[in-house]
C-alpha positions in Angstrom: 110.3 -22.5 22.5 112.3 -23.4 25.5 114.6 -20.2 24.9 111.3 -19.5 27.2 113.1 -21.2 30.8 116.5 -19.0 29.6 115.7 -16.1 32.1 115.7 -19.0 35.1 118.4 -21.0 33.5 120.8 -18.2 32.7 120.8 -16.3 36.6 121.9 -20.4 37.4 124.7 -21.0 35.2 125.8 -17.3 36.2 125.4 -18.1 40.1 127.6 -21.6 39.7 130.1 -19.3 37.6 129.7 -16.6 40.4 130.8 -19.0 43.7 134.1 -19.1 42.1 134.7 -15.9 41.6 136.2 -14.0 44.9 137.2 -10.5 42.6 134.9 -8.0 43.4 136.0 -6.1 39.7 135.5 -9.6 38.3 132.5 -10.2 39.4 131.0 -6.6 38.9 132.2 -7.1 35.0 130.6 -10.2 34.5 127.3 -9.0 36.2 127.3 -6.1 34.1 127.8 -7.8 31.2 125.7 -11.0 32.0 122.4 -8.1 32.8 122.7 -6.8 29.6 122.5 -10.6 27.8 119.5 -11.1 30.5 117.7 -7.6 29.3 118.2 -8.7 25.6 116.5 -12.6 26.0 113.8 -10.3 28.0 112.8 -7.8 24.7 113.2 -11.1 22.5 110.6 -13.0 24.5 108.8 -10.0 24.2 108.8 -9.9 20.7 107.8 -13.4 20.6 104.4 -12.5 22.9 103.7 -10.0 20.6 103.2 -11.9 17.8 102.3 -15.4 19.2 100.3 -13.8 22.7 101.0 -16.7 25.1 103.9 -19.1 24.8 104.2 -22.5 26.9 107.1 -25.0 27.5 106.2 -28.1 29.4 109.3 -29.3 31.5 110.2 -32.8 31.1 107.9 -32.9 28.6 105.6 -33.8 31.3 101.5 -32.6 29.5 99.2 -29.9 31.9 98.2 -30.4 34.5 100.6 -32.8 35.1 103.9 -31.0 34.8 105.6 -28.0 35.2 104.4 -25.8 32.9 106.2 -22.2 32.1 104.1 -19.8 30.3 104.8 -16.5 29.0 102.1 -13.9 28.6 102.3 -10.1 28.3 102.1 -9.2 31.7 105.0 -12.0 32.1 107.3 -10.1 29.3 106.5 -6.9 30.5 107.3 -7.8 34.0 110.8 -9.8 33.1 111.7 -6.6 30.8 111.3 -4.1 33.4 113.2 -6.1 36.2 116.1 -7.0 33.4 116.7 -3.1 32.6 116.5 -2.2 36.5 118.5 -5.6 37.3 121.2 -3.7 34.7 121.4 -0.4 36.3 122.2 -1.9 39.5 124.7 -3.9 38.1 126.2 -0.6 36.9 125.4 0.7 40.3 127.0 -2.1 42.4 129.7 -2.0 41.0 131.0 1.7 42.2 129.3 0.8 45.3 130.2 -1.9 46.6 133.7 -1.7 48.1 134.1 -4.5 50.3 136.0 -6.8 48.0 134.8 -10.0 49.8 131.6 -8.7 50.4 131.0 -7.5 46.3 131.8 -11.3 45.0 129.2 -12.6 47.5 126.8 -10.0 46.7 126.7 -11.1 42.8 126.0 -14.6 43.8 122.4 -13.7 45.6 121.9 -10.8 43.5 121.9 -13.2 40.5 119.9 -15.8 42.6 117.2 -12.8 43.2 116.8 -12.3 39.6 116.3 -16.0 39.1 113.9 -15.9 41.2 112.1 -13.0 40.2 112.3 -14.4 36.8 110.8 -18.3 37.8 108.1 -16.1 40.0 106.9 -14.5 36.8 106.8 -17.0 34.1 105.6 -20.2 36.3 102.4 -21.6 35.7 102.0 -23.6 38.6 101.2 -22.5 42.1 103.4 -24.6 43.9 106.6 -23.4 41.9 105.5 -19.6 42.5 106.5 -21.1 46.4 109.3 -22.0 45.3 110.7 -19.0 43.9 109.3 -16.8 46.7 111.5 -18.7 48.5 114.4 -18.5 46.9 114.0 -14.7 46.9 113.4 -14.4 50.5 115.9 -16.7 51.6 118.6 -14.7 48.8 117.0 -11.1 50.4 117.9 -12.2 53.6 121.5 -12.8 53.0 121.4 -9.4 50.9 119.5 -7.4 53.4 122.6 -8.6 56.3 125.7 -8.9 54.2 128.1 -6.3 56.3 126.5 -7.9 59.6 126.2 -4.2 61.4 123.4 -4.5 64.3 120.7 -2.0 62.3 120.9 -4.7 59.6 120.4 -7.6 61.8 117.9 -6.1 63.5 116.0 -5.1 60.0 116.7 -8.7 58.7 115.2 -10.7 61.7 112.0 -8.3 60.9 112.2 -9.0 57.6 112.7 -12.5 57.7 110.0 -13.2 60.3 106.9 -11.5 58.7 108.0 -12.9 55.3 108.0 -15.9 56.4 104.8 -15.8 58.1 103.8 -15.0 55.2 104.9 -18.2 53.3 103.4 -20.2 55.8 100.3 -18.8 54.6 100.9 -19.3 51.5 102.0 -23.0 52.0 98.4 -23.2 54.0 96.7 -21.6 51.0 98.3 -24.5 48.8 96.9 -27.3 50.8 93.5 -26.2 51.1 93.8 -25.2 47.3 94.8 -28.8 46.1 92.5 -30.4 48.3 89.5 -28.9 47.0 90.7 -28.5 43.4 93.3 -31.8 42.9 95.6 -29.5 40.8 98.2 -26.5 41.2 98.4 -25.9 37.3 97.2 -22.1 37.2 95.3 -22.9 33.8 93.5 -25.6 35.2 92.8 -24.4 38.4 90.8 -21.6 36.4 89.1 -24.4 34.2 87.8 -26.2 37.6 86.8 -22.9 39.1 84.4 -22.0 35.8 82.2 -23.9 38.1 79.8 -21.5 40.4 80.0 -25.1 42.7 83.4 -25.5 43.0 84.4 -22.1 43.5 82.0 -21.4 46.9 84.9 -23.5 48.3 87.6 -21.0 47.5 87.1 -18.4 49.8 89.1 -19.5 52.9 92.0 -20.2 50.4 91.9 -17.4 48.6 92.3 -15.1 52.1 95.2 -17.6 52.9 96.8 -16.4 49.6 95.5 -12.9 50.0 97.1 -12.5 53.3 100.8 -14.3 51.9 101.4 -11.8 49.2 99.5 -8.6 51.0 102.7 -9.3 53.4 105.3 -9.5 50.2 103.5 -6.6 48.9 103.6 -4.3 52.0 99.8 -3.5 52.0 98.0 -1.8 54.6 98.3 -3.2 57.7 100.7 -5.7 56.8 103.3 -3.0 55.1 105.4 -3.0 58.7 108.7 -5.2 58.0 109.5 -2.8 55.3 110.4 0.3 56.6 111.6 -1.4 59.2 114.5 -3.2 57.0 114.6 -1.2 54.0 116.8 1.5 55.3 119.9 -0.8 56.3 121.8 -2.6 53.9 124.3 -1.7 51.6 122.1 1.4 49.1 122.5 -0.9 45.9 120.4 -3.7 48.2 118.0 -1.3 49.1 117.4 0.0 45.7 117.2 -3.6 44.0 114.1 -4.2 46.7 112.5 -0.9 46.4 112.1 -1.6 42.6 111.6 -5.7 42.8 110.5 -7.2 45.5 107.1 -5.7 46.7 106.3 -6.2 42.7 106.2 -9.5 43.0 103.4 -9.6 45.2 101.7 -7.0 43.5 102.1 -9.8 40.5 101.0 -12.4 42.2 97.7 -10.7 43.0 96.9 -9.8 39.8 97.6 -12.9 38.3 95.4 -15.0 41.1 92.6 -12.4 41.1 92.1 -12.5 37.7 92.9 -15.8 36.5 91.0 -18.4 39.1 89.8 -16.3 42.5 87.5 -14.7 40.3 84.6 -16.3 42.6 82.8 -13.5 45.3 84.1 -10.8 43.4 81.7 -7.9 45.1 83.2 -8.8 48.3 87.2 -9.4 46.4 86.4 -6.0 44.9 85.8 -3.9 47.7 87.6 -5.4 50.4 90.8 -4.5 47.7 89.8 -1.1 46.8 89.3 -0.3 50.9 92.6 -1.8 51.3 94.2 0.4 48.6 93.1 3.4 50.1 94.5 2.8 53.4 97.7 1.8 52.2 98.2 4.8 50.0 97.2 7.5 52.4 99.0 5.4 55.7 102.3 5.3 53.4 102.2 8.8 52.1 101.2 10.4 55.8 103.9 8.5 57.2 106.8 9.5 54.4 105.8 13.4 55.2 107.2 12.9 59.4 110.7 11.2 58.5 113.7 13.1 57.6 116.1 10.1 57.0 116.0 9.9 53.1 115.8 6.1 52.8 112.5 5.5 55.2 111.2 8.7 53.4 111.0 6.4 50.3 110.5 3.2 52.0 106.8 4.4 53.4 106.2 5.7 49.3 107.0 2.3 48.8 104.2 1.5 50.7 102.2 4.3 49.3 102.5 3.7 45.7 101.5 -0.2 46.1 97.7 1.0 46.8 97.8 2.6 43.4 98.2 -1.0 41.5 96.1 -2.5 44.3 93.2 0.1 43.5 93.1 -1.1 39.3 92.9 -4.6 40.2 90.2 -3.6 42.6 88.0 -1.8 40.0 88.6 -4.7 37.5 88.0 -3.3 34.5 90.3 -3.6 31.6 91.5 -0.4 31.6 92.4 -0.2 35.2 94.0 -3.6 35.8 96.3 -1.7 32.4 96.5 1.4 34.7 97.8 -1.2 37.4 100.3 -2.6 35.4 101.7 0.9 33.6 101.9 2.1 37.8 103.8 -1.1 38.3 106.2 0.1 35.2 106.6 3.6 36.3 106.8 2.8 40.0 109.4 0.2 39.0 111.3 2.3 37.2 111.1 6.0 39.4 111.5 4.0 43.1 114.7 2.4 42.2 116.1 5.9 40.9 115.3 7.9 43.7 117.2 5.3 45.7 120.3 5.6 43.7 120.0 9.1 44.2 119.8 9.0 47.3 123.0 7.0 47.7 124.8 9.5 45.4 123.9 12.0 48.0 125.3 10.1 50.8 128.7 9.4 48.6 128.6 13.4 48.5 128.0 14.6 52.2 128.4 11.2 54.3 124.8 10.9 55.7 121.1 10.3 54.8 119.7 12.6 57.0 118.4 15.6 55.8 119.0 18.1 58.6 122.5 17.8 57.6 122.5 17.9 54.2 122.3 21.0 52.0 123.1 22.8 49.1 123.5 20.5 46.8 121.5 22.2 43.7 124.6 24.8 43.3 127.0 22.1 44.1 126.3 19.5 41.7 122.9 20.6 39.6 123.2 17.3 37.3 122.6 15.5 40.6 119.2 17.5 41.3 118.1 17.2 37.4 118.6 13.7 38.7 116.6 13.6 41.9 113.9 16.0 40.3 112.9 13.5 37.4 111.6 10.5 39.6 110.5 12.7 42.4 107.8 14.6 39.7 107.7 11.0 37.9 106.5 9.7 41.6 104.3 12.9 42.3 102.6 12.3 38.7 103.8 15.5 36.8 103.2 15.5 33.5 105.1 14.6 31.3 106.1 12.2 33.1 105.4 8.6 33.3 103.9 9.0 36.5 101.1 11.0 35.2 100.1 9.3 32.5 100.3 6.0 35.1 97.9 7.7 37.3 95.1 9.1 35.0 94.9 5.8 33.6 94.2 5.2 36.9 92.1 7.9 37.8 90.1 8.0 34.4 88.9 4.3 35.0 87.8 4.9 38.7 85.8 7.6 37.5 84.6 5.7 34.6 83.5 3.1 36.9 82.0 5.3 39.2 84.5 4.6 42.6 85.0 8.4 43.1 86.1 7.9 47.0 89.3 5.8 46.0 89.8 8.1 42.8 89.4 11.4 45.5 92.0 9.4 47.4 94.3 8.7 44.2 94.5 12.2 44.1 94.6 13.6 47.4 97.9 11.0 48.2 99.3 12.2 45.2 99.8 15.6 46.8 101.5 14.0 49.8 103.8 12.3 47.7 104.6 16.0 46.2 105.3 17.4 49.7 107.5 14.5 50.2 109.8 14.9 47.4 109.5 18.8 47.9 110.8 18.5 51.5 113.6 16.0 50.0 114.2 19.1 47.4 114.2 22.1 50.0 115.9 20.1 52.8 118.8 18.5 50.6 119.3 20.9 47.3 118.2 24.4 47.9 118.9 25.3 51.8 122.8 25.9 52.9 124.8 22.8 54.0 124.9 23.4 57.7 127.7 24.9 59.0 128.5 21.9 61.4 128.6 19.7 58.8 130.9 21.3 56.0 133.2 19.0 56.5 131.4 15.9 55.6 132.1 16.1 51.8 133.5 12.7 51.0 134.3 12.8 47.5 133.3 13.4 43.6 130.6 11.9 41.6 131.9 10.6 38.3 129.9 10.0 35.1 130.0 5.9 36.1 128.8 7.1 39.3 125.6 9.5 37.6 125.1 6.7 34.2 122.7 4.2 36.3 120.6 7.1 37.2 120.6 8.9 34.0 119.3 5.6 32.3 116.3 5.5 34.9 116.0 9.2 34.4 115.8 8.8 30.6 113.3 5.5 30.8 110.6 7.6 33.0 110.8 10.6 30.4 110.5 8.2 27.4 107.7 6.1 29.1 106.0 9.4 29.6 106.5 10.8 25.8 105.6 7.2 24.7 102.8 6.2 26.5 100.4 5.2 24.1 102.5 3.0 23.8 103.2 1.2 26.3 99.5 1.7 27.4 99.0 -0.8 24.3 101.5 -3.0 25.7 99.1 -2.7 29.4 96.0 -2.9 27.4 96.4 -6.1 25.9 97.7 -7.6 28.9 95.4 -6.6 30.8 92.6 -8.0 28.1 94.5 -11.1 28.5 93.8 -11.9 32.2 90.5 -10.6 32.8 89.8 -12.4 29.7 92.0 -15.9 30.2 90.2 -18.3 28.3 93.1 -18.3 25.5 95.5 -18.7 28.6 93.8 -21.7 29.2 93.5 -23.2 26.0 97.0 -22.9 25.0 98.6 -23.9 28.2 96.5 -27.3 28.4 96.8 -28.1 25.0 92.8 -27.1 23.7 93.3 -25.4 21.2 92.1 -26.8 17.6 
């Protein structure tokens, strides 16, 4: 099975291949090409969870706990499909978009190292490897989020870099206290150890630790700052690849932590997640409704739509911790499109602003069938995959009787409509203001539109097939709040 460490091993070779490389059409081929091998090893491995439920390799053919294990679940192939197809459509994306010919070849190289890390971050099974990878994402993210060295992108990058990495130090503080009390890092042990009510009274301080490192990767409330601080200035194919990857991770890491071995407390866990949720949604959506520069609009429902998959882990039932995951899908998915739009917009009138942007839904209607499917995907329209996302969400909160963060579920949901309906009104149905006509640049292609027509298409089908891929949730979310074949298979107990 080590076709398993492919998704790390493949972004590698790619990245050596990539330094080489100083074409910027070179490069954009070869990225195109190489996402689409990356998205097919993704569905295979998928296949192979399907039938077999959890697949390990131990590297070096070192046993558990002792190694470095790599382990391959259903929320793991879910989570490396999803990235592969959106890692694809900014391939597509990049490469109309990024001119700079010295700049594109450079971009491939950390874009690839991103998706490496993304990839390592999902599939690791040992703690002190997830640090590893979140590292090399931040440290890649940084050279992204400042490549074109204009001051708003300096500026956004020191901000980004900074609370990131105080959140690694965390994290890196979490890891000490975690091997101290425990004497492992292997996920699948550490939740054999903690099946002792003794052992896991000592978790508490470490689990903040951790709780506080990916709450800052995730952008939860109040830790969500850094990212609309940063998210608005790099090159619209950077911004796009974060809004769609890199708060997921943390979201990720959560759910994998807080079900597999911080399972310890969980009244307190419970709550104190499902209060945090809350403020994160309503914060994010409030503050999306008082910008009018496109790309913080959609930074804050960043923000906002992370308290969704924060609230289903917070219920903890199976059902929501599957609503979490399908949000995480849809919200994957819809965020990354609404970006793209948003930089075919600019392509068309030079500017992110709204105030001077304006009829656009006579001008080029494909664009605003374009902008209109992830907006009402985002807002939870049915038939969208948005609503089907949230009344998973909403049916297990009621189920489960938390009707305040269900009430809350609902009410943000009609700030994220006024959102995307001031986004509509502002950019596609008012005139273009007269002192601004001339700021036309140019003509959208079909190469320019195809990125966002294949998001466009995946939230419609995840909507008209979501039973689905609610079966797809559902058994992944069996698997972790029910982990004891995790265990068993990744330390070898199995008869």
């Amino acid at each position: 099975m080590n076709v398993i460490a492919l998704p790390i091993l493949f972004p590698l070779v790619l990245i050596i291949l990539l330094i080489f490389i100083r074409s910027k059409k070179i490069a954009g081929l070869i990225s195109i090409f190489a996402s689409l091998v990356l998205l097919a090893i993704s569905l295979y491995l998928l296949q192979l969870v399907i039938k077999q439920e959890v697949i390990v390799i131990q590297m070096g053919g070192w046993e558990a706990p002792y190694g470095i294990s790599l382990v391959l679940d259903y929320l793991s192939a879910i989570m490396l499909v999803v990235s592969a197809f959106i890692i694809l459509t900014i391939s597509l994306y990049a490469f109309r978009f990024i001119k700079n010919e010295n700049f594109g070849s450079r971009f491939y190289v950390f874009f690839f190292s991103i998706t490496m890390g993304l990839n390592g971050a999902f599939i690791t099974g040992d703690v002190f490897n997830l640090y590893v990878w979140f590292e090399v994402i931040l440290l890649s993210s940084f050279v992204l989020i400042t490549l074109g060295n204009r001051k708003e992108q300096l500026e956004g990058g020191i901000k980004y870099m900074a609370l990131n990495l105080i959140g690694s130090l965390f994290f890196l503080a979490g890891l000490g206290l975690l091997y101290g009390n425990t004497g492992t890092l292997n996920m699948a042990h550490l939740a054999q150890i903690l099946q002792d009510d003794q052992q896991s009274l000592l978790m508490n301080t470490s689990a903040m630790l951790f709780f506080v490192a990916f709450g800052i990767k995730a952008a939860i409330f109040p830790l969500f700052f850094w990212l609309p601080s940063s998210y608005h200035t790099p090159n619209i194919s950077v911004s796009a690849l974060f809004a769609g990857l890199l708060t997921k991770v943390g979201v990720y890491a959560l759910i994998r932590f807080f079900t597999l071995f911080f399972v310890q407390d969980q009244v307190f866990w419970h709550n104190l997640l499902l209060i945090l949720a809350g403020f994160t949604m309503v914060i994010g959506g409030m503050a999306a409704s008082t910008h009018y520069e496109t790309r913080r609009i959609l930074s804050y429902h960043i923000i906002s739509q992370i308290g969704y998959m924060i609230m289903g882990l917070g219920i903890f039932t199976p059902l929501a911790i599957a609503g979490s995951i399908f949000f995480t899908v849809h919200n994957m998915i819809a965020k990354t499109n609404t970006f793209l739009v948003a930089g075919l917009v600019s392509k068309l009138k030079g500017t992110y602003y709204l105030k001077n942007i304006g009829g656009l839904y006579k001008e080029n209607p494909v664009l605003a069938i374009l902008f209109i499917i992830p907006a009402f995907a985002l807002a939870g329209i049915p038939p969208l995959s948005g609503f089907f996302a949230k009344f998973i969400l909403i049916k297990a909160g009621i189920e489960d009787g938390h009707y305040i963060i269900t009430t809350v579920a609902i009410l943000t949901s009609l700030l994220t409509l006024y959102s995307m309906i001031k986004i509509w009104n502002e950019a596609f149905l008012k005139k273009q203001p007269e002192s601004t006509d001339m700021m036309l640049q140019s003509k959208l292609g079909f190469l320019d539109l195809f990125p966002s027509i294949l998001l466009g298409a995946a939230s419609i089908l995840l909507g008209l097939f979501a039973s689905q891929i609610f079966e797809l949730t559902l058994n992944a979310a069996n698997q972790l709040i029910n982990p004891e074949h995790y265990i068993k298979t990744v330390l070898h107990l199995l008869p």
